[in-house]
CHARMM internal coordinates of N, CA and C (Angstrom, degrees):
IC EDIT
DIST 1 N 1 CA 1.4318
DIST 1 CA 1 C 1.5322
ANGL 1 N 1 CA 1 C 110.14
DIST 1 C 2 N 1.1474
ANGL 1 CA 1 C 2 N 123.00
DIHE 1 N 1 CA 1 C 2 N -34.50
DIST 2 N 2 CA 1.3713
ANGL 1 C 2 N 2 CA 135.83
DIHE 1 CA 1 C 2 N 2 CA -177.03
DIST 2 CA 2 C 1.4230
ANGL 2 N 2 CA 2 C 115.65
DIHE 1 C 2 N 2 CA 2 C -63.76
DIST 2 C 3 N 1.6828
ANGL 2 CA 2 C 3 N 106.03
DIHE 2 N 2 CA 2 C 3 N -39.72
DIST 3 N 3 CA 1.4632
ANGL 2 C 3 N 3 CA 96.72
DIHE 2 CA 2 C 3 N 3 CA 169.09
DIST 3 CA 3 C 1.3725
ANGL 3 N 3 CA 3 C 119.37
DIHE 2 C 3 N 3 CA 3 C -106.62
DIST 3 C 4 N 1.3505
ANGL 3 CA 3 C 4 N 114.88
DIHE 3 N 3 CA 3 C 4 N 25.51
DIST 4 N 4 CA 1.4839
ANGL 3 C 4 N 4 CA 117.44
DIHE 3 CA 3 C 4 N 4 CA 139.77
DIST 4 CA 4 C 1.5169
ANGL 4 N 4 CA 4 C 128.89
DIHE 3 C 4 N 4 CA 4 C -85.54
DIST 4 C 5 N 1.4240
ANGL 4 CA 4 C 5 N 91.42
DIHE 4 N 4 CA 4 C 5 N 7.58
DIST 5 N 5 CA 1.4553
ANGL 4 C 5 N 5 CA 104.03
DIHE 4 CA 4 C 5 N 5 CA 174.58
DIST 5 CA 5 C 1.9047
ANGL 5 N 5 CA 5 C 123.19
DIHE 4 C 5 N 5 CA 5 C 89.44
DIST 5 C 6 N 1.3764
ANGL 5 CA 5 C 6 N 87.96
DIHE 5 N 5 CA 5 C 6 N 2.82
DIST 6 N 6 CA 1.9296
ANGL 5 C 6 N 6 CA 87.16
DIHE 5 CA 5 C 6 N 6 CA 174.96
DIST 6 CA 6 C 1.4306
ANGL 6 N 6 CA 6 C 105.69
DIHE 5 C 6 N 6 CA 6 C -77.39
DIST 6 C 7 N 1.3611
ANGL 6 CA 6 C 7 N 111.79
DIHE 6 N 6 CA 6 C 7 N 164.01
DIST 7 N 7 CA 1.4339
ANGL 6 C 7 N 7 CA 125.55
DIHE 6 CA 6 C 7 N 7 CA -178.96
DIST 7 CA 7 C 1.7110
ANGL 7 N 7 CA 7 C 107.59
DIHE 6 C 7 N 7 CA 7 C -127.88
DIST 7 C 8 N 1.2167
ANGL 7 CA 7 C 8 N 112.13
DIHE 7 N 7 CA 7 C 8 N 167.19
DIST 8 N 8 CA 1.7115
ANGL 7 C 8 N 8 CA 112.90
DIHE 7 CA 7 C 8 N 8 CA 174.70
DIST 8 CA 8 C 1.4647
ANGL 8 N 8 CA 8 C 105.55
DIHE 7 C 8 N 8 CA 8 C 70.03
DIST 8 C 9 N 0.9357
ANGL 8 CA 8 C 9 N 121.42
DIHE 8 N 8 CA 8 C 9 N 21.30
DIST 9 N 9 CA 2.0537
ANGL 8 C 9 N 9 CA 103.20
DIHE 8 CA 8 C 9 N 9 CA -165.72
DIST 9 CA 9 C 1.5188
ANGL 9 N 9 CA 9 C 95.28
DIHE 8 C 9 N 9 CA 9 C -73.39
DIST 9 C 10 N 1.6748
ANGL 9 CA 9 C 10 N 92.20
DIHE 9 N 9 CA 9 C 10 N 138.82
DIST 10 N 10 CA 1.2671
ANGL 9 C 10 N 10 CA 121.03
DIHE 9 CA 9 C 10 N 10 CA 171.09
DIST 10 CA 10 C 1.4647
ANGL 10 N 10 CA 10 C 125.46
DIHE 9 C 10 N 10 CA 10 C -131.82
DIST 10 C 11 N 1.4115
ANGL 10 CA 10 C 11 N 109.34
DIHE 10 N 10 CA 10 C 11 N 117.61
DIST 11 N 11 CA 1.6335
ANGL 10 C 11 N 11 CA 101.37
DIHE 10 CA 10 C 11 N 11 CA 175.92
DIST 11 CA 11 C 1.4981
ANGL 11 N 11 CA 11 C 118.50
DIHE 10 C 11 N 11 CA 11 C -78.11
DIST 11 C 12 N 1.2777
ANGL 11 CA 11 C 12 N 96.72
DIHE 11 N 11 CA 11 C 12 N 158.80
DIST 12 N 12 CA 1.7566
ANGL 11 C 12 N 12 CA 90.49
DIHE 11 CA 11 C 12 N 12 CA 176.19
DIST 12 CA 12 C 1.9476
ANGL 12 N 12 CA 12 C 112.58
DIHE 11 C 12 N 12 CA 12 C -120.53
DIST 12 C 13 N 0.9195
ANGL 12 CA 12 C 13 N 116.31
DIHE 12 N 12 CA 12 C 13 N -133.22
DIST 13 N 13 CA 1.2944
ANGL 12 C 13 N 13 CA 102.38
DIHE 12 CA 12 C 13 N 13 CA -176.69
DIST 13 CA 13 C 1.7433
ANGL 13 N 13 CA 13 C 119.09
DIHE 12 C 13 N 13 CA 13 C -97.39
DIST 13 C 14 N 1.5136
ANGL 13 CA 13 C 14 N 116.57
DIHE 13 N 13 CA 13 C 14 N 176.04
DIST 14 N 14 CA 1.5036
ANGL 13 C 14 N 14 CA 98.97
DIHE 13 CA 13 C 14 N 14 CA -177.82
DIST 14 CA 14 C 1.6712
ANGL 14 N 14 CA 14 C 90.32
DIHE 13 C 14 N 14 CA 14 C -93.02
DIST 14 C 15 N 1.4448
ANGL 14 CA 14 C 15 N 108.50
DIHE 14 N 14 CA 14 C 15 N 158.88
DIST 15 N 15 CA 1.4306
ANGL 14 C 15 N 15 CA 100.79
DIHE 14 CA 14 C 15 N 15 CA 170.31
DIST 15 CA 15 C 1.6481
ANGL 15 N 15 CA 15 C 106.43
DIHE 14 C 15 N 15 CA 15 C -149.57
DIST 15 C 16 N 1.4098
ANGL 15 CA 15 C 16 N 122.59
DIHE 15 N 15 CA 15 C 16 N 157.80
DIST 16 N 16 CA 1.8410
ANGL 15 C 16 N 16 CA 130.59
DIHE 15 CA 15 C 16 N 16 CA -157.55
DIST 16 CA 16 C 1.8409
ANGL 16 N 16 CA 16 C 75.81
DIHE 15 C 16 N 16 CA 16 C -95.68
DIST 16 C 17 N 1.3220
ANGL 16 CA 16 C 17 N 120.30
DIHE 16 N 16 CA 16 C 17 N 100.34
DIST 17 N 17 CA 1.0799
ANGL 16 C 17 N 17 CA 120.32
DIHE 16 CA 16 C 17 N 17 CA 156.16
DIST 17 CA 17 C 1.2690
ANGL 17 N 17 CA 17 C 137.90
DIHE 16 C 17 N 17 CA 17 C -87.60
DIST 17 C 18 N 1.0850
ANGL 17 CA 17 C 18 N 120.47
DIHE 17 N 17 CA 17 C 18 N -20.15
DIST 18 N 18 CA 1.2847
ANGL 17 C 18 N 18 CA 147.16
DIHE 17 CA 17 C 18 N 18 CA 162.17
DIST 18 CA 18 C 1.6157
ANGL 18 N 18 CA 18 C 128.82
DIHE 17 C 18 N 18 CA 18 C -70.53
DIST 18 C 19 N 1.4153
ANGL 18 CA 18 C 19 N 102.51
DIHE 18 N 18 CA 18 C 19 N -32.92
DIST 19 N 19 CA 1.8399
ANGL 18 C 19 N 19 CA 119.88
DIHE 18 CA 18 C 19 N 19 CA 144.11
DIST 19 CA 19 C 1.7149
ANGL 19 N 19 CA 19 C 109.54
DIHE 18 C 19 N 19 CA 19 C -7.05
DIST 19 C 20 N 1.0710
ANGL 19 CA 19 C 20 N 109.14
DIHE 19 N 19 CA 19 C 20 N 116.97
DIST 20 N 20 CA 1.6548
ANGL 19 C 20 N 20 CA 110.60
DIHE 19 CA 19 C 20 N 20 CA -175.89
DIST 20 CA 20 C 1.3880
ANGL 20 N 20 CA 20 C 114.48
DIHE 19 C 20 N 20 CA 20 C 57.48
DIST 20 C 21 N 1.3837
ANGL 20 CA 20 C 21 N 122.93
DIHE 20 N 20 CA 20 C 21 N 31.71
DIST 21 N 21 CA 1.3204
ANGL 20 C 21 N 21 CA 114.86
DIHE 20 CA 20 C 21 N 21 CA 169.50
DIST 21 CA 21 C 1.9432
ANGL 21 N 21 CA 21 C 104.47
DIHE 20 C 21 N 21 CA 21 C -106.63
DIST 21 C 22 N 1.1682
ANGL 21 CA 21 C 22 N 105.11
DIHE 21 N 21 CA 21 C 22 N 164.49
DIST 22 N 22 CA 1.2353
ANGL 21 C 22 N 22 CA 119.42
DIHE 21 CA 21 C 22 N 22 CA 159.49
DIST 22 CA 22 C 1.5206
ANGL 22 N 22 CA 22 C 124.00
DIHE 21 C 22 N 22 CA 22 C -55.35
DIST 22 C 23 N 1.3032
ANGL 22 CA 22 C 23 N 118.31
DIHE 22 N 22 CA 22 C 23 N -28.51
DIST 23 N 23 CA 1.6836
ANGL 22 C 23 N 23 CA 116.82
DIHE 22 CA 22 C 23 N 23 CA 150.82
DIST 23 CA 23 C 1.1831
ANGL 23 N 23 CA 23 C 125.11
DIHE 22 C 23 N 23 CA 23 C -96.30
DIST 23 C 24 N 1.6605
ANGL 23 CA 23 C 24 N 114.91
DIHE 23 N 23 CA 23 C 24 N 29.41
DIST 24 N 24 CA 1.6089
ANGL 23 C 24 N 24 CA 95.88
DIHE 23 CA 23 C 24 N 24 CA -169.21
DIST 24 CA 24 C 1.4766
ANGL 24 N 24 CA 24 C 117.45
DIHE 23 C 24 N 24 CA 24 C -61.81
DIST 24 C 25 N 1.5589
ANGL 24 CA 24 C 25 N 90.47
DIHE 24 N 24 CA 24 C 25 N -37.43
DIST 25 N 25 CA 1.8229
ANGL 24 C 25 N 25 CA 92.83
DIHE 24 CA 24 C 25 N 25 CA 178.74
DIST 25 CA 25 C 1.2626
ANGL 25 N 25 CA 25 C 123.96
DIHE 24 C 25 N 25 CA 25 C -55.35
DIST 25 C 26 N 1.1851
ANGL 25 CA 25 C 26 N 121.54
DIHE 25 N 25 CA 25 C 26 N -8.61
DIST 26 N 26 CA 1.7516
ANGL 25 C 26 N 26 CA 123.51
DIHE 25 CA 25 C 26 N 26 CA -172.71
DIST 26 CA 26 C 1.5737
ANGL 26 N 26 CA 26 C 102.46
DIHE 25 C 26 N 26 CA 26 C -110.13
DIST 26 C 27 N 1.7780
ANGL 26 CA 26 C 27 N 119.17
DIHE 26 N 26 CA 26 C 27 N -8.11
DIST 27 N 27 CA 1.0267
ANGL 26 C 27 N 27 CA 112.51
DIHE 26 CA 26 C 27 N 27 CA -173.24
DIST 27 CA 27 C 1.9783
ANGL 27 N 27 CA 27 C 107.38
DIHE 26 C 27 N 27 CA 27 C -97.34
DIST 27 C 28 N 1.1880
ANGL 27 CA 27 C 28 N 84.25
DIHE 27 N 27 CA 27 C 28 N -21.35
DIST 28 N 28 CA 1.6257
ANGL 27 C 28 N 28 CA 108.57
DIHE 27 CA 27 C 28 N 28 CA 174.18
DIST 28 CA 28 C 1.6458
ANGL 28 N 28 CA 28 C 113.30
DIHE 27 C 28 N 28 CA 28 C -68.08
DIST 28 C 29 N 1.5225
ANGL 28 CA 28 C 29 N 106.26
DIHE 28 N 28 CA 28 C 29 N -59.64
DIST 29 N 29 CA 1.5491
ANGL 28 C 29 N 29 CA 102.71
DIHE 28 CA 28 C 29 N 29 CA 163.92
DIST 29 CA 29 C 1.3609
ANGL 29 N 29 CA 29 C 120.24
DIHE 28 C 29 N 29 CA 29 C -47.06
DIST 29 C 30 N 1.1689
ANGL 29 CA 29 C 30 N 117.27
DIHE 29 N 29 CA 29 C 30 N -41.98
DIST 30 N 30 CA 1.5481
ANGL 29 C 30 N 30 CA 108.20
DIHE 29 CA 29 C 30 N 30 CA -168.79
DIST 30 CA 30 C 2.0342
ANGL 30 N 30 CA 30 C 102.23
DIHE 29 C 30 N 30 CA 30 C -104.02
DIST 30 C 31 N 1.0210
ANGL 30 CA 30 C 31 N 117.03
DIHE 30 N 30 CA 30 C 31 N 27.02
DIST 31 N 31 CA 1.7838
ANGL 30 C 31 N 31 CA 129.68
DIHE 30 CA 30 C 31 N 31 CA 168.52
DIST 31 CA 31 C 1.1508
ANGL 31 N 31 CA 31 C 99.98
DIHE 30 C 31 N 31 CA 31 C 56.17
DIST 31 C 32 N 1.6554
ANGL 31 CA 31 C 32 N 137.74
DIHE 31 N 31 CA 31 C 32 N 20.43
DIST 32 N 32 CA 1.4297
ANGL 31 C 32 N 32 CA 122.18
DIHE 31 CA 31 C 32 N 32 CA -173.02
DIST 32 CA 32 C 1.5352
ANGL 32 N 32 CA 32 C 106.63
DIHE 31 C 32 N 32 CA 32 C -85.20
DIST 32 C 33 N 1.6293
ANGL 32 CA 32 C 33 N 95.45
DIHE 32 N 32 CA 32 C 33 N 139.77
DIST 33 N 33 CA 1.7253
ANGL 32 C 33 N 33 CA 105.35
DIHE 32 CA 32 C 33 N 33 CA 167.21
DIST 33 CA 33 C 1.6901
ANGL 33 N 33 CA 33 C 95.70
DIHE 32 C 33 N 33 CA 33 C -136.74
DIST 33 C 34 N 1.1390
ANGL 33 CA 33 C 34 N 84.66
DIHE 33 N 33 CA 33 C 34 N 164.35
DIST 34 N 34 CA 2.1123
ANGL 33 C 34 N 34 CA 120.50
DIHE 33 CA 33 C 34 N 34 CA -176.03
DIST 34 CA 34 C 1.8283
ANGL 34 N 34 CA 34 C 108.63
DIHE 33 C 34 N 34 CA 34 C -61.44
DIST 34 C 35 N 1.1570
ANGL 34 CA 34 C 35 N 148.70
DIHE 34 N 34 CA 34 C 35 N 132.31
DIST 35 N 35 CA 1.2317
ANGL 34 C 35 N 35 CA 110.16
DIHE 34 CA 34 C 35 N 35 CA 153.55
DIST 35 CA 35 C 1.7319
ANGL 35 N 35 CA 35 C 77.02
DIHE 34 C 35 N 35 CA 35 C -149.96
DIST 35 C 36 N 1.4217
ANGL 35 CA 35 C 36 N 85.59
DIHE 35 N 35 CA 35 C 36 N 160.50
DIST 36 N 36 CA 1.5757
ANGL 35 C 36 N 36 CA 102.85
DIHE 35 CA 35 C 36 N 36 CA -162.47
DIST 36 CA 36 C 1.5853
ANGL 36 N 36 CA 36 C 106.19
DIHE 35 C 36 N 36 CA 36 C -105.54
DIST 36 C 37 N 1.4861
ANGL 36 CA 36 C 37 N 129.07
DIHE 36 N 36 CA 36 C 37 N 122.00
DIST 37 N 37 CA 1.6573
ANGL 36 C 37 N 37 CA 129.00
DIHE 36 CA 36 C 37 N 37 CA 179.79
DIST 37 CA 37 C 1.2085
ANGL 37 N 37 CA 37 C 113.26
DIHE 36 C 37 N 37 CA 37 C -115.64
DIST 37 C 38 N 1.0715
ANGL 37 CA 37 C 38 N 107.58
DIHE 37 N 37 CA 37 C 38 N 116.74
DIST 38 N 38 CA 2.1196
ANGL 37 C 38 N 38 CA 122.18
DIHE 37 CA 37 C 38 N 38 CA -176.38
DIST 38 CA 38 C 1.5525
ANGL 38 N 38 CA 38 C 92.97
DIHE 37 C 38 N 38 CA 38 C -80.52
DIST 38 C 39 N 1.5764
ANGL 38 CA 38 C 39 N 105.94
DIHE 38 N 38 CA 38 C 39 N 175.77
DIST 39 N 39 CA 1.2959
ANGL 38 C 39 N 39 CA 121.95
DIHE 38 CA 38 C 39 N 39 CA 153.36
DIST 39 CA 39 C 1.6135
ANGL 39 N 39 CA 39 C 94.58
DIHE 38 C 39 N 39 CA 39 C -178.21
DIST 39 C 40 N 1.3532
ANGL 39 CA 39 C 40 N 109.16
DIHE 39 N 39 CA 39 C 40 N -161.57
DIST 40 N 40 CA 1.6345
ANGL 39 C 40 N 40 CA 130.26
DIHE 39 CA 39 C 40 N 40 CA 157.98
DIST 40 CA 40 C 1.8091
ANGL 40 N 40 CA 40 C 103.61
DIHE 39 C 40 N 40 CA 40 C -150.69
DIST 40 C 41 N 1.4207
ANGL 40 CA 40 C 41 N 73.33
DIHE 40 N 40 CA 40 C 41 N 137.75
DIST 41 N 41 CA 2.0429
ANGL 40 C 41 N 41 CA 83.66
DIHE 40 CA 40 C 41 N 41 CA 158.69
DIST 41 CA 41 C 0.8660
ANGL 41 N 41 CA 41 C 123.34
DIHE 40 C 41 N 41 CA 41 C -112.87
DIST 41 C 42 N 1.3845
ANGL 41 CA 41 C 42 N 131.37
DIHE 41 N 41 CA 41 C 42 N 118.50
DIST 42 N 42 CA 1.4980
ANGL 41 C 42 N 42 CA 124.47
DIHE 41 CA 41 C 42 N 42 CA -168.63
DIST 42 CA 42 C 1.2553
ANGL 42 N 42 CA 42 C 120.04
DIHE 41 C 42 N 42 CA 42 C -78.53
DIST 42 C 43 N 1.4342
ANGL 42 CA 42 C 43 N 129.89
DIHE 42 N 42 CA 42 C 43 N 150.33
DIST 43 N 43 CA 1.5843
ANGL 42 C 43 N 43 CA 132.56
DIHE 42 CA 42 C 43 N 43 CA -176.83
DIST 43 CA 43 C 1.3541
ANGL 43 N 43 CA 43 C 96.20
DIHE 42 C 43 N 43 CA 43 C -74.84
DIST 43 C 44 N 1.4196
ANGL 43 CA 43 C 44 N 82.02
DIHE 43 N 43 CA 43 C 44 N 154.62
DIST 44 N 44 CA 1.5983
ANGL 43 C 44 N 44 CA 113.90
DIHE 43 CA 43 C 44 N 44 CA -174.73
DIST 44 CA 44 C 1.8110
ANGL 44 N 44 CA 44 C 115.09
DIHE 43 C 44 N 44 CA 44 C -44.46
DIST 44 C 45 N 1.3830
ANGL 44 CA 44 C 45 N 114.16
DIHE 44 N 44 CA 44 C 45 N -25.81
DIST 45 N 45 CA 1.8001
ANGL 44 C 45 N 45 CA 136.83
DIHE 44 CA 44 C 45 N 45 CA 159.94
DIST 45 CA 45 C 1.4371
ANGL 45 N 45 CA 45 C 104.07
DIHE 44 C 45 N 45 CA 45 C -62.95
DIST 45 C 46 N 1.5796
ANGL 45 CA 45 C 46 N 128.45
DIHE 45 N 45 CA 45 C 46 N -8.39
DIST 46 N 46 CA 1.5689
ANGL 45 C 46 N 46 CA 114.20
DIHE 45 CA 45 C 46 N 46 CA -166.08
DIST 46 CA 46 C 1.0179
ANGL 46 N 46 CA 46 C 125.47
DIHE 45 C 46 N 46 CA 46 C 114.50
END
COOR INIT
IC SEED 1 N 1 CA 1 C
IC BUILD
């Protein structure tokens, strides 16, 4: 992300997003969870 040029990156937590979905079972086999990553990119001024 950094050398696409965002700044600040922040992870946030992991989370079972898929929980009550219609794939949970396939999301469970393969251990995937959601997690959400902030940043900012600053304009070309900074």
């Amino acid at each position: 992300m950094e050398q696409a040029g965002f700044r600040d990156i922040r992870w946030g937590t992991r989370v079972d997003v898929f929980s009550g979905s219609a794939h949970e079972s396939d999301a469970k086999d393969f251990g995937t969870l959601g997690i959400t990553i902030g940043g900012r990119k600053p304009t070309q001024r900074g």
